[in-house]
N, C-alpha and C positions, 0 to 999 in steps of 0.2 A: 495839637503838637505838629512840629514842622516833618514833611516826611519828603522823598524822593518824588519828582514826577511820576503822575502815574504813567505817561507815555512812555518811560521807560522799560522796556519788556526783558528781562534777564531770557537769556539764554536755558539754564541750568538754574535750579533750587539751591547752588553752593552758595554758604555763605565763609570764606573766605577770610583762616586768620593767620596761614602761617605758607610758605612757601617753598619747596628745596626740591632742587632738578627737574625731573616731570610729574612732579607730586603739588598736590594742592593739598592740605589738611582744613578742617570745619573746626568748630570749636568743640565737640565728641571727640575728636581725635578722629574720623572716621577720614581715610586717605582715599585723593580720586585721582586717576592718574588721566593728564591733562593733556589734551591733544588739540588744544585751542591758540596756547601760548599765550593770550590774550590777541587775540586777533593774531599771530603771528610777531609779535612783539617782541618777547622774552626768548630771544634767540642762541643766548647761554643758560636756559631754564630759569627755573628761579632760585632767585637770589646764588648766585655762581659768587664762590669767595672771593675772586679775585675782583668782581664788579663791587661787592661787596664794601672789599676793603678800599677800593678807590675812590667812593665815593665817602666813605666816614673820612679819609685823611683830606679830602676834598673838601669836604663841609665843616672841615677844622679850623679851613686857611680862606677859601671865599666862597661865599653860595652863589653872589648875583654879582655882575661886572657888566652892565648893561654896554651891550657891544658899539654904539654908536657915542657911546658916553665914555668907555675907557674902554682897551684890549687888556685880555689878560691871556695869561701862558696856557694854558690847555685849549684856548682856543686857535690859536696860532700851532701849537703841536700837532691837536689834530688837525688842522687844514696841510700840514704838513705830511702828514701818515695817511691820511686818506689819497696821496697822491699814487700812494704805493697800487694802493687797488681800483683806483678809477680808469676810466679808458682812457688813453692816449689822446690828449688834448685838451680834454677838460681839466682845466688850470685852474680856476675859477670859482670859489662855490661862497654861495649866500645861505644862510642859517634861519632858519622858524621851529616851530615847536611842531606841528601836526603835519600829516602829510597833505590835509585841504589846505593849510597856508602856503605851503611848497609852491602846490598847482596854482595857485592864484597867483604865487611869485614866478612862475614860467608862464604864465597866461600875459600879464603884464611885458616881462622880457620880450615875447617873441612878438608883442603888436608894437612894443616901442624901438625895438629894433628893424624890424622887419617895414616899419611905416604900414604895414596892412592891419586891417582890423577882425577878417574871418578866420576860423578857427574849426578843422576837422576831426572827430570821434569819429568811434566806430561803435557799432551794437553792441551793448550788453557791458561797456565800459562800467569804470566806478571810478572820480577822482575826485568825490569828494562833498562834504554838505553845506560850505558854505559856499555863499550865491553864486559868484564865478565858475566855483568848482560843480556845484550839482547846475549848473547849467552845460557841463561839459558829461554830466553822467545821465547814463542811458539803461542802467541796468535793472533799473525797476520804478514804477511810479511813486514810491512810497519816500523816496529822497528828492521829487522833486514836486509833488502833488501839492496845490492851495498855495503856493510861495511866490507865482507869477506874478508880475513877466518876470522872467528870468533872462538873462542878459543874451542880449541880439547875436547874431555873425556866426552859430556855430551849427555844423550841418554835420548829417550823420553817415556814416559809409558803413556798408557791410563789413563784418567779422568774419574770418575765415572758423567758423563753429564747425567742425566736420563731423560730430555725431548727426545734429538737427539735421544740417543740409541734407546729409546720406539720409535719412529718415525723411525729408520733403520731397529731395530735387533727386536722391539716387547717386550723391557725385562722393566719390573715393577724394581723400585729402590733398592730391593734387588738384583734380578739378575743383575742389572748394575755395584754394587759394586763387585758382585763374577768377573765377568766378568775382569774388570779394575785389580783385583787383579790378577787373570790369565795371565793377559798382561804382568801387572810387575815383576812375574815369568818368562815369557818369556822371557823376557831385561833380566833380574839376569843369565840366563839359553844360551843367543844367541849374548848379543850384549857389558855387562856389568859384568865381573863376578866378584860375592861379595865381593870376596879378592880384588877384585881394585878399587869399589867403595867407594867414601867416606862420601857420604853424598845423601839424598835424600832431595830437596827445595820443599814446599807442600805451595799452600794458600787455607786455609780451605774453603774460598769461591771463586774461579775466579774472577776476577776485570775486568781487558780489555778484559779478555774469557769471559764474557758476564751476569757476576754475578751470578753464580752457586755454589752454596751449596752444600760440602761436603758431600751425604746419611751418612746413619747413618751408622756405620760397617767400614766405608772406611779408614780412621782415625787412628782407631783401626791396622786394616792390614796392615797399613805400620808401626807403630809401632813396632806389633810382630815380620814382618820380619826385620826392625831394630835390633833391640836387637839378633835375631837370629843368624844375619850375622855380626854384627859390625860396624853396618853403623850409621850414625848420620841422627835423625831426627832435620831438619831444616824447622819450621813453619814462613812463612813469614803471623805477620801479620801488613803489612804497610797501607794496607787501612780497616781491618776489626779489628782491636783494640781497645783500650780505649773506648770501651762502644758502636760499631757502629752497631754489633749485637745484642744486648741487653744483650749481655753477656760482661764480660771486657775483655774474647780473646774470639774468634770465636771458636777457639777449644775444650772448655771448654764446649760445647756440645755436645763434645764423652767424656764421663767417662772413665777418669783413664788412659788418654795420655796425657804424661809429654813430651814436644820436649826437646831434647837437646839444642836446641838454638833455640830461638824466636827472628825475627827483628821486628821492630816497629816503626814507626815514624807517615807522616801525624797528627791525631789526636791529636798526644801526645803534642803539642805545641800550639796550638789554632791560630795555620797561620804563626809559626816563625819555621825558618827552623832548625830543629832538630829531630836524628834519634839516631838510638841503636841499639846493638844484644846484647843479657844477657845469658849467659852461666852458668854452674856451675864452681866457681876457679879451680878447676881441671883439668877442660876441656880448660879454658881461658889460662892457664899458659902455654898450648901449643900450644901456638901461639910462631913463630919466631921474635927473638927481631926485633924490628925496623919496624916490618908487620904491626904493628896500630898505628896509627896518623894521620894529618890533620890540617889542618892553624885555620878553625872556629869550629872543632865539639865541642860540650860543651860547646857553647859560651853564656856568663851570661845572657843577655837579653833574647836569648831565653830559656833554664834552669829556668828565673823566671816566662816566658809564664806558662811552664810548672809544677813549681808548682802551680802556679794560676788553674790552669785546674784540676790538682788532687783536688784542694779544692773546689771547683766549680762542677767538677762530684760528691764529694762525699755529698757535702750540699747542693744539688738541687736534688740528686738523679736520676741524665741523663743514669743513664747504665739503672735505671730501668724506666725509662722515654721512653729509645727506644727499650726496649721489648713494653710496653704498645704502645705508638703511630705506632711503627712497625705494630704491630696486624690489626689497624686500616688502616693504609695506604695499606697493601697487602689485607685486605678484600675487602678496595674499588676497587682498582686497579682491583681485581678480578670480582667486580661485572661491572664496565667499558666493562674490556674484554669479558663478557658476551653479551655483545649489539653489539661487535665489532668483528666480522669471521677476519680481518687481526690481531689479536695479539693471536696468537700459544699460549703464555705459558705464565703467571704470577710465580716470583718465589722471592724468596730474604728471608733475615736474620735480623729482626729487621729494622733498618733504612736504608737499603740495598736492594733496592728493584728494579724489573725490568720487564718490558713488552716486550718479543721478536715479531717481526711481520713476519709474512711468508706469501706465494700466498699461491693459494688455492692448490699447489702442495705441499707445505710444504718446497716448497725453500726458503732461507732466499730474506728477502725483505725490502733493505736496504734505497731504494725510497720515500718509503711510513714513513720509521723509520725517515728518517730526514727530511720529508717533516711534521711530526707531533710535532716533536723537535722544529721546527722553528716556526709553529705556536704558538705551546705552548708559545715561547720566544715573540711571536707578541703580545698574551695576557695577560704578565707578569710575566710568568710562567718559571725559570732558569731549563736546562736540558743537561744532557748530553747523549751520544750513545755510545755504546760498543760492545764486541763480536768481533770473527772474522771477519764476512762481515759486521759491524757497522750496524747491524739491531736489534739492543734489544736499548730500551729509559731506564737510570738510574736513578732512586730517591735517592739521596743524602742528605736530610734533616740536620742541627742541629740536636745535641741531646738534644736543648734547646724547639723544636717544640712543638707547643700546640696542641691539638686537632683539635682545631679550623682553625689552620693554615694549619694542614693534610687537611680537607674537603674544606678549600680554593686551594689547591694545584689540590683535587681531581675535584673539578669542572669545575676548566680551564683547566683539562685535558681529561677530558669528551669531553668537548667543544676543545678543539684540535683536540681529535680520531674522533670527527665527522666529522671535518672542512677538516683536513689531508690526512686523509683516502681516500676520496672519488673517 
């Protein structure tokens, strides 16, 4: 009988037949309440009526409108409404389904604009698994291990990580960012030089690097040296957008850094696959003819997900919904870790939150991180792991989460670290 790869490794034992806000239900009836999203995905929970209903009157009238072959109105709409909430100047945006096709469509942009061919990451990145893209990721061997070579010109610069550093080098969050900036001096100076680089890929917070937040200053410094050198700043934010920080880009909590091109997907659809890079036309138009396209990007159904979702963030007010319950989830979390010597560090960004675990040596402790994961999932509680050595547990909530549902989240996770841990 035909079955699933077995290289597939589920997260959780859910199997999955019904959907509604932060609730997953089994075929028992038995409810988990979901703090995955689907990777961050389902950014109006699931199945939100409104996304609902947009996509049955959507799939009444056209499913597929392949965008190089015809335009159709919800693609044009949204490229219109998304003007509302993108940064100042990007004018511009190109359509795919996943957020690795994205990154391969900013990978392309900035060599064939730029004329340069090298291309700068940083530690513990994630953009993505197909070739271009897990050649640009750094944040674990397992996305990019047995695939080689994997495509030339891309050098690596340190992350400003202020847990590890503090725990290596001793340095407080300012010195981690001078630090990090030093490095990427280095690469400009030893392994990349600036006339050949053409673009630097940044995710304001780590995703599979283990959910770490940009310090404040870091942002900034690759900007400047952007603009110094001629290099294009490329912000990936596919999982920290549309509202997940509590901000509508994660970036947007350094002042006064504009990227040159921003990707985006995940959230932006409310579970239906669609993604983007938005550019300024200037910068768009130098792209090589024939360099963008694709069978389903912009495809209506999901396009009408996603105005569904603008309308839905903006009249429930979810961006600011996951600053506030953000607050409250990392306090608790933090007062958890308080009771608990095996979780090192609390850290995250609005709904973006994460518990790393280490021994008492400070090594990571990836054992313990999924043996708390699974209980949690015994208890009802959906969770996922990240980081290099998959020892940090990720909080993924809705941006539609109540309070109430944070402190139910928090208490079976309580009752996990305790049960886990041991």
């Amino acid at each position: 009988m035909p079955q699933l790869s077995p290289v597939l490794k589920q997260a959780t034992p859910v199997v999955a037949v019904r959907g509604e806000g932060l609730h997953l239900y089994d075929a028992d009836g038995r409810r988990y309440l979901d703090f995955t999203s689907g990777v961050g995905v389902t950014s109006t929970g699931h199945c939100h009526p409104r996304v609902v209903e947009a996509v049955r009157e959507q799939a009444g009238r056209l499913v597929h409108g392949q965008y190089t072959t015809v335009l159709h109105d919800q693609l044009l709409t949204l490229t219109e409404r998304l003007g509302e909430v993108l940064p100042a100047g990007l004018d511009s945006l190109f359509y795919a389904t996943a957020g690795t096709e994205a990154v391969e469509a900013a990978l392309r942009l900035a060599r064939h604009a730029t004329g340069r061919q090298n291309v700068i990451v940083f530690e513990g990145s994630f953009h993505g698994r197909t070739m271009g893209a897990a050649a640009l990721t750094t944040a674990g061997t397992r996305f990019r291990a047995g695939i080689g070579p994997l495509a030339p010109g891309v050098a690596v610069a340190p992350f400003p990580a202020a847990f590890r550093l503090r725990l290596s080098l001793g340095l407080s969050e300012e010195e981690a960012v001078a630090h990090a900036l030093r490095g990427l001096d280095e690469v400009l100076a030893t392994v990349s030089a600036p006339a050949e680089t053409a673009a630097m890929f940044v995710e304001p917070v780590l995703g599979e690097g283990g959910y770490v937040p940009a310090p404040a200053g870091f942002l900034a410094g690759l900007r400047e040296r952007a603009d110094r050198h001629g290099i294009l700043l490329v912000v990936d934010e596919v999982q920290t957008g549309f509202g997940r920080t509590g901000r509508f880009w994660a970036h947007q909590y350094e002042d006064g850094v504009l990227p040159d091109v921003l990707i985006t997907a995940k959230g932006l659809a409310s579970g239906f696959p669609l993604s983007a890079i938005a550019a300024p036309t200037e910068l768009m138009r130098r792209a090589w003819p024939g360099s963008q396209g694709g069978t389903y990007g912009g495809n209506p159904v999901a396009c009408a997900a996603a105005l569904a979702t603008l309308d839905v963030l903006r009249e429930e007010r979810l961006v600011e919904n996951a600053a506030e319950q953000g607050v409250r989830l990392l306090d608790g979390l933090r007062a958890v870790a308080a009771e608990a010597p095996g979780i090192a560090d609390v850290r995250g960004l609005g709904l973006m939150a994460a518990s790393e675990f280490c021994r008492p040596d400070d090594s990571p402790d990836p054992d313990t991180a999924r043996q708390v994961q699974q209980t949690a999932a015994d208890l009802g509680l959906l969770l996922l792991l990240c980081g290099t050595h998959l020892n940090v547990v990720r909080m993924i909530p809705a941006l539609v989460v109540t309070a109430g549902q944070i402190d139910e989240a928090l208490a079976l996770w309580s009752k996990a670290v305790a049960a886990g841990a041991r």
